[in-house]
Predicted model as a PDB file, atoms N, CA, C, CB and O in Angstrom, pLDDT in the B-factor column:
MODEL        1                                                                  
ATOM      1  N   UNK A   1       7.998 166.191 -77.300  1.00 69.00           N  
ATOM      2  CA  UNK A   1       8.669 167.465 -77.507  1.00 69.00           C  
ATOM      3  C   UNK A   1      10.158 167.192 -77.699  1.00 69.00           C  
ATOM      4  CB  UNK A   1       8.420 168.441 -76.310  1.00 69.00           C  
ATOM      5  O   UNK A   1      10.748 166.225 -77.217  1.00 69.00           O  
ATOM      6  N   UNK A   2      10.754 168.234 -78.523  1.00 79.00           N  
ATOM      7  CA  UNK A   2      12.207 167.777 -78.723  1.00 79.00           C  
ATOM      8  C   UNK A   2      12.863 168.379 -77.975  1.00 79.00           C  
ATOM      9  CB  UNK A   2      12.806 167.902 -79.926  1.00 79.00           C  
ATOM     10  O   UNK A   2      12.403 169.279 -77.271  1.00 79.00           O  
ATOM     11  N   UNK A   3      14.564 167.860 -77.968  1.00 86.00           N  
ATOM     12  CA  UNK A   3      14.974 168.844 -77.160  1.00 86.00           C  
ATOM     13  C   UNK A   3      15.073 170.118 -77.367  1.00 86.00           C  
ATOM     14  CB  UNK A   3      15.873 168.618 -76.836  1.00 86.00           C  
ATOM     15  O   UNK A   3      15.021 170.903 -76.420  1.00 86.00           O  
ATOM     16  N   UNK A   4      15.223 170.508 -78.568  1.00 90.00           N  
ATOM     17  CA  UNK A   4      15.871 172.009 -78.674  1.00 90.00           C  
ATOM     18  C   UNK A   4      14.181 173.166 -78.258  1.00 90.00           C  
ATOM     19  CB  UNK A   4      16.718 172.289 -80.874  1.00 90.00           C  
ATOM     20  O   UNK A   4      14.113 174.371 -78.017  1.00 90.00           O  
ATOM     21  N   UNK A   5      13.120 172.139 -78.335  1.00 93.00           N  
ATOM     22  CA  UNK A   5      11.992 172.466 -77.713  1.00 93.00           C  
ATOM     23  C   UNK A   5      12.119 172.637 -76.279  1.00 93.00           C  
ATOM     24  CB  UNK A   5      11.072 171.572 -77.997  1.00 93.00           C  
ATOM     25  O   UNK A   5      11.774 173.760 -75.909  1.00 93.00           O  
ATOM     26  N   UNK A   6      12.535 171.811 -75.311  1.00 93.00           N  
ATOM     27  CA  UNK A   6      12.432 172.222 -74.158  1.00 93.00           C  
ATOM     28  C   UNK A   6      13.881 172.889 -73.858  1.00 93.00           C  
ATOM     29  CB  UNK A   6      11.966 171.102 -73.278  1.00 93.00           C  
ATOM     30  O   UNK A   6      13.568 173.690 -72.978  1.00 93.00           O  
ATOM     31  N   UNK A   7      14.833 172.995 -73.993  1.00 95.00           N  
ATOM     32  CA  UNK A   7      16.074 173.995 -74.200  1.00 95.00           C  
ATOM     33  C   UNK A   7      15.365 174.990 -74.296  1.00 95.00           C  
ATOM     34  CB  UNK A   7      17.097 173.871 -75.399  1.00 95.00           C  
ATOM     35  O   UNK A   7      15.870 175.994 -73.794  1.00 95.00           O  
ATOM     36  N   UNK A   8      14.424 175.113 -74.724  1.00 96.00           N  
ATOM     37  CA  UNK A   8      14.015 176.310 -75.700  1.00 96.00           C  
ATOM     38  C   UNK A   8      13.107 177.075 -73.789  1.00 96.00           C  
ATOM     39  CB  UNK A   8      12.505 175.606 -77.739  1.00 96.00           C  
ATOM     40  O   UNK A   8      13.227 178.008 -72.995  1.00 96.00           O  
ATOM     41  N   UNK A   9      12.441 176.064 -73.980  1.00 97.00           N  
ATOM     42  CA  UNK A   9      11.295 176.777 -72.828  1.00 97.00           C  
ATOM     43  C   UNK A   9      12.032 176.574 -71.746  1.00 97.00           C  
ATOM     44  CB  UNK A   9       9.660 176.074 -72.587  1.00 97.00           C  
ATOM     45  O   UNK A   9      11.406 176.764 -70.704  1.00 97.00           O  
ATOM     46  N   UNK A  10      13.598 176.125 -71.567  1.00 97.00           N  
ATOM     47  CA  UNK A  10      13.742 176.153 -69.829  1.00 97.00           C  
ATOM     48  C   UNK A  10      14.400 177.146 -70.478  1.00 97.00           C  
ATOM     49  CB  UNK A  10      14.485 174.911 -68.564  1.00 97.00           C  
ATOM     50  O   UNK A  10      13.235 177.516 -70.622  1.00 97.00           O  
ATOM     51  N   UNK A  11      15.377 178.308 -71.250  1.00 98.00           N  
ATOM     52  CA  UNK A  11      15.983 179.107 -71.025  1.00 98.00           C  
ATOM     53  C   UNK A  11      15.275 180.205 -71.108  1.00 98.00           C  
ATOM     54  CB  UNK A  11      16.892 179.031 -71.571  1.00 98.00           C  
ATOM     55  O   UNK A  11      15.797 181.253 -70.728  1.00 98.00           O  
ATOM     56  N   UNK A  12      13.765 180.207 -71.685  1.00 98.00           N  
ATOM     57  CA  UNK A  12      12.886 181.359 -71.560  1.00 98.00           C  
ATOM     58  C   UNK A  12      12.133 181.484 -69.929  1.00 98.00           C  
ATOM     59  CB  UNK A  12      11.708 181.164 -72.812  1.00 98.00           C  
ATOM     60  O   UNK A  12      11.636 182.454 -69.358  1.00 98.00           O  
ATOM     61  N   UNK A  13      12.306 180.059 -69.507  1.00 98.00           N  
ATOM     62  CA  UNK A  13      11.858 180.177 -68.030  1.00 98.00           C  
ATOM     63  C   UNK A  13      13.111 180.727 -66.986  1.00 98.00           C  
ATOM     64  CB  UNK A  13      11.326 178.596 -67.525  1.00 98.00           C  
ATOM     65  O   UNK A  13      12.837 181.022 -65.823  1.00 98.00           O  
ATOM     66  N   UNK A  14      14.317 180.820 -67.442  1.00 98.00           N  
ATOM     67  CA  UNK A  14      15.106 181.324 -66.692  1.00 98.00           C  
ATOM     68  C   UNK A  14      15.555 182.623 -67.003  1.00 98.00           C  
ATOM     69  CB  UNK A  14      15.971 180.568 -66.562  1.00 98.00           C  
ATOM     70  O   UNK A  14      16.461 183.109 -66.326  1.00 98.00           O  
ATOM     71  N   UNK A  15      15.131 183.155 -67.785  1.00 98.00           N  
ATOM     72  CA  UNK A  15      15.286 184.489 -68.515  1.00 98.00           C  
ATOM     73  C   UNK A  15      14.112 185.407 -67.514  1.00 98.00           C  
ATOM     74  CB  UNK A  15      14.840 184.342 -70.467  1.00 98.00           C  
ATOM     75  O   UNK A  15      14.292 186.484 -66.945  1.00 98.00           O  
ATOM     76  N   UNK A  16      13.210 184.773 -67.539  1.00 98.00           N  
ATOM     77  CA  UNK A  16      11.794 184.717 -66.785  1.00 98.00           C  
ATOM     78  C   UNK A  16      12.342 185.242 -65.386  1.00 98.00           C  
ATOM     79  CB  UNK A  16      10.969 183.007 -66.699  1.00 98.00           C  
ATOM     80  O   UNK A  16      12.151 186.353 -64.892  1.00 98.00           O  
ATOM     81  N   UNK A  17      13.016 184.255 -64.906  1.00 98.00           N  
ATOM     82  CA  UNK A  17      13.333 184.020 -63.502  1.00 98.00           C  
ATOM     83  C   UNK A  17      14.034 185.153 -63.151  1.00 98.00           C  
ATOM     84  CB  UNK A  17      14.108 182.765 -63.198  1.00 98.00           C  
ATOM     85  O   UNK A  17      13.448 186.004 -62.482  1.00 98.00           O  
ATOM     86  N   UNK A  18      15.063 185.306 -63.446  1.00 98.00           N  
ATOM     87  CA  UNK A  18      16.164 186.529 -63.766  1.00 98.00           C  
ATOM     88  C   UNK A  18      15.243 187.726 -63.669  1.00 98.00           C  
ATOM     89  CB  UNK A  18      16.995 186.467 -65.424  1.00 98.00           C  
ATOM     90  O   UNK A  18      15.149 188.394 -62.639  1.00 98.00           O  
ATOM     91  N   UNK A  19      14.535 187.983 -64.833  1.00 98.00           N  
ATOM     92  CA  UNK A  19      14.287 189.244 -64.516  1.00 98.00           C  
ATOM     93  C   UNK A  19      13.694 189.539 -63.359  1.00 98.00           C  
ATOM     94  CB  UNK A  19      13.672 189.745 -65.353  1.00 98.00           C  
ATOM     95  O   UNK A  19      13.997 190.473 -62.618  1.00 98.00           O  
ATOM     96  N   UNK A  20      12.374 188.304 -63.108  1.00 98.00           N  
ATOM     97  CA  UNK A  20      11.736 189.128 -61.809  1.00 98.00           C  
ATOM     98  C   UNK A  20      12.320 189.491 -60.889  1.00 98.00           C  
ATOM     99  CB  UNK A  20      10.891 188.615 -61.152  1.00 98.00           C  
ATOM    100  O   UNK A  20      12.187 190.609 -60.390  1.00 98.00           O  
ATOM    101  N   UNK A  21      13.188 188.485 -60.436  1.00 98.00           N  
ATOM    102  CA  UNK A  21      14.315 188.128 -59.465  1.00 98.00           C  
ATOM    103  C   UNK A  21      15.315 189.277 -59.187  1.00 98.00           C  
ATOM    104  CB  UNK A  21      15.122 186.922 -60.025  1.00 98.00           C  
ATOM    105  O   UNK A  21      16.110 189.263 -58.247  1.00 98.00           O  
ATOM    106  N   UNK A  22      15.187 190.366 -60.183  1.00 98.00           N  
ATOM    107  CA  UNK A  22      15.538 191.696 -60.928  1.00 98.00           C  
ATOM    108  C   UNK A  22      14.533 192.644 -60.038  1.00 98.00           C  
ATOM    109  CB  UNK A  22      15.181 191.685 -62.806  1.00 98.00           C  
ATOM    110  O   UNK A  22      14.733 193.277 -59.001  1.00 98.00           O  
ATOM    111  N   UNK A  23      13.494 192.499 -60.777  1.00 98.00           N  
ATOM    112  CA  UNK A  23      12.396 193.662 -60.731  1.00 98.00           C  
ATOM    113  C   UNK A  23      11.623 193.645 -59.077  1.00 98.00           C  
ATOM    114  CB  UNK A  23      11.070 193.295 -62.134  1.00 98.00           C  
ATOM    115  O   UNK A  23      11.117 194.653 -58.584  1.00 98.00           O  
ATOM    116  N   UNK A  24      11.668 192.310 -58.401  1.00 98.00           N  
ATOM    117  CA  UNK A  24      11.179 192.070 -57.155  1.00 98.00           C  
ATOM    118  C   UNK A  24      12.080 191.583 -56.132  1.00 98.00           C  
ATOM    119  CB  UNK A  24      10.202 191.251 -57.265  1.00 98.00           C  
ATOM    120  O   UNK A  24      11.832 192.275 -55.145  1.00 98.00           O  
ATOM    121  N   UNK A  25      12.853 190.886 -55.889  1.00 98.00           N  
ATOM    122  CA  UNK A  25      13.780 190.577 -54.813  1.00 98.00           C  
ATOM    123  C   UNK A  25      13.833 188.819 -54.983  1.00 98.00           C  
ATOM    124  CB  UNK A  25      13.144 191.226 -53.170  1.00 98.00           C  
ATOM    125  O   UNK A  25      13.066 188.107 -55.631  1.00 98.00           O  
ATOM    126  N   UNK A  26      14.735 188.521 -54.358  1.00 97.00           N  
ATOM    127  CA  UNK A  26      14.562 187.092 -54.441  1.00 97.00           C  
ATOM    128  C   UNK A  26      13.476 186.478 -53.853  1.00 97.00           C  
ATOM    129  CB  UNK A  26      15.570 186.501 -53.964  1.00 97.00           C  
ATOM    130  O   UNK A  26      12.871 185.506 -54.307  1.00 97.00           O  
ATOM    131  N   UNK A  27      13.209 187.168 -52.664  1.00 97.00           N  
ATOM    132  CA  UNK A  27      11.792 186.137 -51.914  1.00 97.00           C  
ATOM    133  C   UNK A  27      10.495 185.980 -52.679  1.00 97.00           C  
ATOM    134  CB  UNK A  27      11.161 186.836 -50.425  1.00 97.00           C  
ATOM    135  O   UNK A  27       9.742 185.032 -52.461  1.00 97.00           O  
ATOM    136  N   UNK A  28      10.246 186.903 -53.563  1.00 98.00           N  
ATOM    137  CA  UNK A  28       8.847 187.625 -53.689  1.00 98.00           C  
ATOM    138  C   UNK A  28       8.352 186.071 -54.537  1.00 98.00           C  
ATOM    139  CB  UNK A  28       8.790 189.530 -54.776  1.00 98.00           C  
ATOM    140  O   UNK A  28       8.963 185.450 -55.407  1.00 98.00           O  
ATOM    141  N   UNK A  29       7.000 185.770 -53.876  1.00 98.00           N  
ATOM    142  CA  UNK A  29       6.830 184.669 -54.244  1.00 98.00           C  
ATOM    143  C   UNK A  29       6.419 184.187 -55.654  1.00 98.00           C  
ATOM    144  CB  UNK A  29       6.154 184.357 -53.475  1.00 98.00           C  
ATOM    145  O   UNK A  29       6.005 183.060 -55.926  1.00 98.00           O  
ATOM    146  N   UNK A  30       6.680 185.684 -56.895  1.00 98.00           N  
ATOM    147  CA  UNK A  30       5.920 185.454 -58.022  1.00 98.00           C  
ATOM    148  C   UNK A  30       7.508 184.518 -58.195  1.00 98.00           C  
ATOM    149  CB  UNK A  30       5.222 186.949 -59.196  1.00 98.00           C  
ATOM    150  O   UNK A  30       7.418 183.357 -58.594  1.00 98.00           O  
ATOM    151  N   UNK A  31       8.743 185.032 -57.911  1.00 98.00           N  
ATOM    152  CA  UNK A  31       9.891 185.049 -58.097  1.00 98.00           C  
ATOM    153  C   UNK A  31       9.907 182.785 -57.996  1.00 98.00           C  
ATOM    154  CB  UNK A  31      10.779 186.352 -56.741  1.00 98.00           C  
ATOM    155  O   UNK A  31      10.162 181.805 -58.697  1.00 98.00           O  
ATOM    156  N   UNK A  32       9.393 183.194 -56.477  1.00 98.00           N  
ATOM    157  CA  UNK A  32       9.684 181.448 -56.002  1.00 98.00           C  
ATOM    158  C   UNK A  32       8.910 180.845 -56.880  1.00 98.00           C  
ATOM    159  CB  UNK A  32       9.206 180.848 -54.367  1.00 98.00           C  
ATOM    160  O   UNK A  32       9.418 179.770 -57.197  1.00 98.00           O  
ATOM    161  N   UNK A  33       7.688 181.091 -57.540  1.00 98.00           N  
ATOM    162  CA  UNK A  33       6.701 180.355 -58.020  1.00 98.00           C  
ATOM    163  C   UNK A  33       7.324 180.071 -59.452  1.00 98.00           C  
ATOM    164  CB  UNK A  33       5.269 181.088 -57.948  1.00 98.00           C  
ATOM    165  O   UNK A  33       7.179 178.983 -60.009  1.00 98.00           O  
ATOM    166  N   UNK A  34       8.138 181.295 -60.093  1.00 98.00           N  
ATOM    167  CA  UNK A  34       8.794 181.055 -61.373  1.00 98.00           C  
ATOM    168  C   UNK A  34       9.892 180.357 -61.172  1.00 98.00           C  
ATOM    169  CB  UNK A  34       9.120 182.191 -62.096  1.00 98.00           C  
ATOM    170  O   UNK A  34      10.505 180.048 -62.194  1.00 98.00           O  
ATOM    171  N   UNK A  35      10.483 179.893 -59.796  1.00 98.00           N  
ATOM    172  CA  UNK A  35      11.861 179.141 -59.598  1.00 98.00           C  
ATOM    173  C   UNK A  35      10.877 177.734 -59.548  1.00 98.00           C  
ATOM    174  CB  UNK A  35      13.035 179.628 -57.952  1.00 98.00           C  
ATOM    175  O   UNK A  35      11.078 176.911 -60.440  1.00 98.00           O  
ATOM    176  N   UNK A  36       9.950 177.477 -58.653  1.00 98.00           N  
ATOM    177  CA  UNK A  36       9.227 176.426 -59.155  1.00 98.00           C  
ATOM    178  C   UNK A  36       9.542 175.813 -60.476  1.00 98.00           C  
ATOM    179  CB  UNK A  36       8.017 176.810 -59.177  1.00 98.00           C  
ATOM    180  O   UNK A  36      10.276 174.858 -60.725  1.00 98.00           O  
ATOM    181  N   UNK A  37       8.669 176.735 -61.450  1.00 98.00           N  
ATOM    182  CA  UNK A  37       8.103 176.369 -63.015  1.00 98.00           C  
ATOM    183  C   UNK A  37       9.328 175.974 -63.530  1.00 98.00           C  
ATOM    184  CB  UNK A  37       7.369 177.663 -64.016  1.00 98.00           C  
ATOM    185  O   UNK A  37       9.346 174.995 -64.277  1.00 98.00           O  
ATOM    186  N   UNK A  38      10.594 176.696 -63.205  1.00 98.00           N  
ATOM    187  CA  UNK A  38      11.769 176.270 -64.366  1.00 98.00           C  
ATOM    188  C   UNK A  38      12.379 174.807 -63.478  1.00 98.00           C  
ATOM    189  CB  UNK A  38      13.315 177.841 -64.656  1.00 98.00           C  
ATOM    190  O   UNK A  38      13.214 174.175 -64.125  1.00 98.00           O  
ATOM    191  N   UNK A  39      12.083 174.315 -62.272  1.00 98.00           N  
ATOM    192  CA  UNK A  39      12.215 173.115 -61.884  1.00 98.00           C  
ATOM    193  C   UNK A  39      11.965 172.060 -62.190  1.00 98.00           C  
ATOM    194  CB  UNK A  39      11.973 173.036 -61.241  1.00 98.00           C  
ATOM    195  O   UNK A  39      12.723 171.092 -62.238  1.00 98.00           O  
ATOM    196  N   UNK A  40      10.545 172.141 -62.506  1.00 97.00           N  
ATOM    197  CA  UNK A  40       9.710 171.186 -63.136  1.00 97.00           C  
ATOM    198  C   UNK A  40       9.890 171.564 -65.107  1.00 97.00           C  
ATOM    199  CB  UNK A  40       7.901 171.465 -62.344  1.00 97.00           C  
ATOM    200  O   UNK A  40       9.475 170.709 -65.889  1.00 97.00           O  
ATOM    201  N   UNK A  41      10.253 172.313 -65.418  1.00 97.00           N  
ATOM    202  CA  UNK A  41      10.998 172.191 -66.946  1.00 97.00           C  
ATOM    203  C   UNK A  41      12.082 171.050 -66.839  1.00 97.00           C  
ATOM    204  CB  UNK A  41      11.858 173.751 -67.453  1.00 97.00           C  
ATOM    205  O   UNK A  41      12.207 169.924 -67.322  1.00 97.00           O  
ATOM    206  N   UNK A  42      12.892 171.947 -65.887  1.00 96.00           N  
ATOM    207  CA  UNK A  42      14.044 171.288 -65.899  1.00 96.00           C  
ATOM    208  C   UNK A  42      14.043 169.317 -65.680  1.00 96.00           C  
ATOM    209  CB  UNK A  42      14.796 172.126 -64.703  1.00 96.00           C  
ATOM    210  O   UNK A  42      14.676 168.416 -66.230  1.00 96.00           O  
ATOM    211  N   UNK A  43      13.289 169.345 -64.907  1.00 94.00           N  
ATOM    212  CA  UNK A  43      12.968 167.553 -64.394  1.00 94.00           C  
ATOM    213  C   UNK A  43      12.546 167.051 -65.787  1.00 94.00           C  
ATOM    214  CB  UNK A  43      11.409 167.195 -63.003  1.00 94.00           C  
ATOM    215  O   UNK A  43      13.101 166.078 -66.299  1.00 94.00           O  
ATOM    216  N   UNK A  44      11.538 167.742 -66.402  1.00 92.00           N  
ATOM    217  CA  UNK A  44      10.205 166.967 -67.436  1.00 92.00           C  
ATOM    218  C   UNK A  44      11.826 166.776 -68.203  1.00 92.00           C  
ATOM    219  CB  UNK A  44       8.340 168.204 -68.489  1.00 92.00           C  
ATOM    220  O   UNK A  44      12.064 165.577 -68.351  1.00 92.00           O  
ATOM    221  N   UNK A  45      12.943 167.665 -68.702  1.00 92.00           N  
ATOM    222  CA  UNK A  45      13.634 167.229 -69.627  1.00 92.00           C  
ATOM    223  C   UNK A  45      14.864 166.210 -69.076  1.00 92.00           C  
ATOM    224  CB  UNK A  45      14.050 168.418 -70.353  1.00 92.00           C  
ATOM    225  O   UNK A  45      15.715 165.461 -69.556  1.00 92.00           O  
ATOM    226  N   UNK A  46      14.600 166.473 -68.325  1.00 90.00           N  
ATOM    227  CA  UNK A  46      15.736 165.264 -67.920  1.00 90.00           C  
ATOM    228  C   UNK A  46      15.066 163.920 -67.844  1.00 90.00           C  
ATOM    229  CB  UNK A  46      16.480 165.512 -66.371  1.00 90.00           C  
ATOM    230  O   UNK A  46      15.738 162.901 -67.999  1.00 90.00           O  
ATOM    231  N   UNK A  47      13.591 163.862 -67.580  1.00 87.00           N  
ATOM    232  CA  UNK A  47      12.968 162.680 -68.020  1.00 87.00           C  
ATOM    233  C   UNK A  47      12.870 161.975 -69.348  1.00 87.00           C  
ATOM    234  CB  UNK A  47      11.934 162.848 -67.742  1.00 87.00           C  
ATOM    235  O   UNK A  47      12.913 160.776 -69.624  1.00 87.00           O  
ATOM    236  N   UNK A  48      12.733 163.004 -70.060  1.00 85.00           N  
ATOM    237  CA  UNK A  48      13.246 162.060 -71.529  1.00 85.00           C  
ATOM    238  C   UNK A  48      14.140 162.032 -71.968  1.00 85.00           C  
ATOM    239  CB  UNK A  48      12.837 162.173 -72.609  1.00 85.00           C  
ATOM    240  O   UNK A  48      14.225 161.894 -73.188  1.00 85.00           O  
ATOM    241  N   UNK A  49      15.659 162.197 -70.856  1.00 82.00           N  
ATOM    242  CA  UNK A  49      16.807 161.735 -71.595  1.00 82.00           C  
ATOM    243  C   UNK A  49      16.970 160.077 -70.764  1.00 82.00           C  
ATOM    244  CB  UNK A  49      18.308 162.995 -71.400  1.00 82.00           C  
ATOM    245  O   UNK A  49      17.945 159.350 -70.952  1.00 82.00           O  
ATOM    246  N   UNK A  50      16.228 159.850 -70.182  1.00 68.00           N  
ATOM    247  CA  UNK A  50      16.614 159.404 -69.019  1.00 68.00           C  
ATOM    248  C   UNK A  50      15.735 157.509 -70.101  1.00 68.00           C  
ATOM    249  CB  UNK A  50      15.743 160.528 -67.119  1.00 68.00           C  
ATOM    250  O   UNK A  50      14.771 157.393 -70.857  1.00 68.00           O  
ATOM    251  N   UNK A  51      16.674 156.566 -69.594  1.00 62.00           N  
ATOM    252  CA  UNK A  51      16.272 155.100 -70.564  1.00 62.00           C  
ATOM    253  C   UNK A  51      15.656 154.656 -69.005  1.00 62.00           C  
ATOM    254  CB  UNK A  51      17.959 153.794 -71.536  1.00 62.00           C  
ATOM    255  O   UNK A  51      15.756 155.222 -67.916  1.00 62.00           O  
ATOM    256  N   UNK A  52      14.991 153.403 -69.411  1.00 57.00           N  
ATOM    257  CA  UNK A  52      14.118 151.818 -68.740  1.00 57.00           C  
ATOM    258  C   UNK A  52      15.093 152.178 -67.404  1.00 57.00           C  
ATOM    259  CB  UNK A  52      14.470 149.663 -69.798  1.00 57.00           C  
ATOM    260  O   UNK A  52      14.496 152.816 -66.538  1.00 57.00           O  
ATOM    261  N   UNK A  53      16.211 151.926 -67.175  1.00 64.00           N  
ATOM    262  CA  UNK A  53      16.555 151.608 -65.936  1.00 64.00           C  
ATOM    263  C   UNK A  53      17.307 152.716 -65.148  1.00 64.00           C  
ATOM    264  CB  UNK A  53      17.290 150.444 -66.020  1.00 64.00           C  
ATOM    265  O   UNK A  53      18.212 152.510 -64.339  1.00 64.00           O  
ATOM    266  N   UNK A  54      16.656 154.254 -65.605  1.00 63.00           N  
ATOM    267  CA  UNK A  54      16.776 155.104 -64.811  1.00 63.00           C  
ATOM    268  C   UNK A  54      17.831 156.098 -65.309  1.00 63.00           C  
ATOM    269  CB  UNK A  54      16.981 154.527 -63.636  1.00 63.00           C  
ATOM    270  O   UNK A  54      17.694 157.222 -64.826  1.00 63.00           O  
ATOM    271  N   UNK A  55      19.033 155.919 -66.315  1.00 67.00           N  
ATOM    272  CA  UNK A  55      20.522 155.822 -66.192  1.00 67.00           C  
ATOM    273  C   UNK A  55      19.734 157.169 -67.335  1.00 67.00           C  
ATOM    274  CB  UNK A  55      21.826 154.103 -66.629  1.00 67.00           C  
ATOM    275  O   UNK A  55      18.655 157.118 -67.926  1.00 67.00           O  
ATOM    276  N   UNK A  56      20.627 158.125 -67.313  1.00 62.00           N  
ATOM    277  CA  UNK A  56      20.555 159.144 -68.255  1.00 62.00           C  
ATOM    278  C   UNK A  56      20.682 158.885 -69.515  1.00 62.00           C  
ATOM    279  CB  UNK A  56      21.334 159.986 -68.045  1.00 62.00           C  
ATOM    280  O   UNK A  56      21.698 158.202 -69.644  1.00 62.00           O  
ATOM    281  N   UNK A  57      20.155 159.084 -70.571  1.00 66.00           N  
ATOM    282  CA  UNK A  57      21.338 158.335 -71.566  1.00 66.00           C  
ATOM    283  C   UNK A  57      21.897 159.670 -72.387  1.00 66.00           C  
ATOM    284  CB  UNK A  57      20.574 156.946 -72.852  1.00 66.00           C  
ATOM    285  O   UNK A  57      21.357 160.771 -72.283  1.00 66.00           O  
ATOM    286  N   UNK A  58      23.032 159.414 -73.198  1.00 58.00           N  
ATOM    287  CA  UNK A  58      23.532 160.552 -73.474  1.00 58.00           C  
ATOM    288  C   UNK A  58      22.941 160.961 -74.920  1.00 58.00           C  
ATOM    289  CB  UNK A  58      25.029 160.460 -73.360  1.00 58.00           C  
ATOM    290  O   UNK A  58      22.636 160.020 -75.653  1.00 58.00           O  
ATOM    291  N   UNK A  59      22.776 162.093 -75.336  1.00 57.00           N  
ATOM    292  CA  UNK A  59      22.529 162.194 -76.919  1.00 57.00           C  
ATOM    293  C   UNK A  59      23.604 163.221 -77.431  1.00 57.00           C  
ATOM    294  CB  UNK A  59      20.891 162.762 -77.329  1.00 57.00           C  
ATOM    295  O   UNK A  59      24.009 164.095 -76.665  1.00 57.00           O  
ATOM    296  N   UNK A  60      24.027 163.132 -78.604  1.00 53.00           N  
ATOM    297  CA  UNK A  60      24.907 163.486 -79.036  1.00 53.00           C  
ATOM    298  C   UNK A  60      23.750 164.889 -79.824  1.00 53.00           C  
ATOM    299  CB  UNK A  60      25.842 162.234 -79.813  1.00 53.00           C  
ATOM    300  O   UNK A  60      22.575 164.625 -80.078  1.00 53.00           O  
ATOM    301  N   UNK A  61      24.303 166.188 -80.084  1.00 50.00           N  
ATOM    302  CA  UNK A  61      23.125 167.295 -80.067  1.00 50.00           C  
ATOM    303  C   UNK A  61      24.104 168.076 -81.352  1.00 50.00           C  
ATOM    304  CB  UNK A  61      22.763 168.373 -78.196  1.00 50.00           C  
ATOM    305  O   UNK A  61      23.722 169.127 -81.865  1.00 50.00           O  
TER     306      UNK A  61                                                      
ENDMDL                                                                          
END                                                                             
Protein backbone atom coordinates (compact mmCIF):
# COMPACT_ATOMS: atom_id res chain seq x y z
CA UNK A 1 0.00 0.00 0.00
CA UNK A 2 1.25 3.48 -0.67
CA UNK A 3 1.53 6.13 1.36
CA UNK A 4 -0.94 8.54 0.27
CA UNK A 5 -3.04 5.14 0.70
CA UNK A 6 -2.57 4.83 4.25
CA UNK A 7 -2.57 8.83 4.88
CA UNK A 8 -5.58 8.25 3.30
CA UNK A 9 -7.15 5.56 5.79
CA UNK A 10 -5.47 6.97 9.04
CA UNK A 11 -7.16 10.43 8.43
CA UNK A 12 -10.55 8.74 7.66
CA UNK A 13 -9.88 6.73 10.89
CA UNK A 14 -9.47 9.89 12.77
CA UNK A 15 -12.26 11.71 11.27
CA UNK A 16 -13.97 8.42 12.50
CA UNK A 17 -12.62 8.94 15.89
CA UNK A 18 -13.64 12.58 16.25
CA UNK A 19 -16.91 12.21 15.48
CA UNK A 20 -17.89 9.45 17.77
CA UNK A 21 -15.82 10.92 20.37
CA UNK A 22 -18.52 13.78 19.40
CA UNK A 23 -21.66 11.81 19.32
CA UNK A 24 -20.71 9.45 22.54
CA UNK A 25 -18.19 10.72 25.09
CA UNK A 26 -14.71 9.86 25.27
CA UNK A 27 -15.03 6.57 27.28
CA UNK A 28 -17.68 4.89 25.24
CA UNK A 29 -15.92 1.92 24.15
CA UNK A 30 -17.08 2.08 20.36
CA UNK A 31 -14.98 5.44 20.82
CA UNK A 32 -11.80 3.36 22.55
CA UNK A 33 -12.16 0.58 20.04
CA UNK A 34 -11.92 3.29 17.09
CA UNK A 35 -8.83 4.89 19.12
CA UNK A 36 -7.54 1.31 18.94
CA UNK A 37 -8.04 0.93 14.97
CA UNK A 38 -6.36 4.36 14.15
CA UNK A 39 -3.29 2.99 16.40
CA UNK A 40 -2.67 0.15 14.64
CA UNK A 41 -3.07 2.35 11.15
CA UNK A 42 -0.91 4.49 12.54
CA UNK A 43 2.00 1.68 13.55
CA UNK A 44 1.27 -0.52 10.11
CA UNK A 45 2.51 3.00 8.46
CA UNK A 46 5.22 3.74 10.27
CA UNK A 47 6.32 0.18 9.56
CA UNK A 48 6.95 0.75 6.08
CA UNK A 49 8.81 3.78 6.50
CA UNK A 50 10.85 2.17 8.81
CA UNK A 51 14.55 0.27 6.87
CA UNK A 52 16.58 -3.35 8.08
CA UNK A 53 17.88 -1.74 11.17
CA UNK A 54 14.85 -0.23 12.62
CA UNK A 55 15.83 3.63 11.85
CA UNK A 56 12.83 5.43 10.10
CA UNK A 57 13.85 6.33 6.88
CA UNK A 58 12.79 9.54 5.50
CA UNK A 59 10.82 9.93 2.10
CA UNK A 60 10.67 12.95 0.46
CA UNK A 61 6.46 13.18 -0.48
Amino acid sequence: MGDKQHQARIEQARKELHSLALELGISHPKVLSQSVKLDMLINEYIECQTDETGEITRRDH
